[in-house]
N, C-alpha and C positions, 0 to 999 in steps of 0.2 A: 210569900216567903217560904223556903225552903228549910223544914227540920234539919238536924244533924244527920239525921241516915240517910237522907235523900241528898245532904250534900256528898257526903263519904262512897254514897252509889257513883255519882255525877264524878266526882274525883276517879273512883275505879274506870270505868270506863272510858274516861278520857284519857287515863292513862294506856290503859289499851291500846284506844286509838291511835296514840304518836308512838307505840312500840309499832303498831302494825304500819305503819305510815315510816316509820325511821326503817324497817327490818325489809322492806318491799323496797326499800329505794337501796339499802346497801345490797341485797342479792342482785338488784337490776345492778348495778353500780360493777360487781364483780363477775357476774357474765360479760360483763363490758370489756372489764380488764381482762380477763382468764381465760374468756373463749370466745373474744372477738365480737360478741353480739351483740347488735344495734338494736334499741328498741326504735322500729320507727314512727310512734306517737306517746305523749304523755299521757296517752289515755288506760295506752297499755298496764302501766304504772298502777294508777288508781282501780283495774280492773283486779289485779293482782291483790291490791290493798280489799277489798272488798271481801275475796275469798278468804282473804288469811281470818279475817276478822269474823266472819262466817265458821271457820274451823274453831279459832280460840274462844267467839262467845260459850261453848260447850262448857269450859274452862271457868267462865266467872259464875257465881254465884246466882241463883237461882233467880230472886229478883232483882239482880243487875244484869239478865239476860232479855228483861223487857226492856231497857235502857237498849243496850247493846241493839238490838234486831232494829228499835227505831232509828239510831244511827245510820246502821248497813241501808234501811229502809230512804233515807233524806240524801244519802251518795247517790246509789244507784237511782236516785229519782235525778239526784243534777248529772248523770253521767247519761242519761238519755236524754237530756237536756242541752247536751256540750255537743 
């Protein structure tokens, strides 16, 4: 069972997560529209999503940065995986 701070971590972070995953798809979304460009895999996508979250972990709190790194860690394990 998970204490209260460890769910309030678990929350931050996953909040993160659907920013970085919402904010990678609308910048892909509007190079699309604005300068013509194709991505031509949806892996591209999630590679994008990977760094952002790599840059903003800096950003979260110190022990939600070990959440965070495991995260980046379990994508880029299924994106070598895909």
């Amino acid at each position: 069972m998970l204490d209260a701070g460890e769910v309030e971590r678990s929350k931050s972070v996953s909040l993160c997560l659907l920013a970085g995953i919402a904010w990678c798809t609308w910048k892909t979304k509007n190079d699309w529209v604005f300068n013509k460009k194709l991505i031509k895999s949806p892996k591209i996508i999630a590679y994008k999503i990977v760094g952002v979250l790599k840059q903003w972990k800096k950003m979260l709190k110190e022990k939600d940065q070990g959440l965070m790194e495991d995260a980046i860690l379990k994508l880029q394990e299924g994106l070598r995986a895909w």
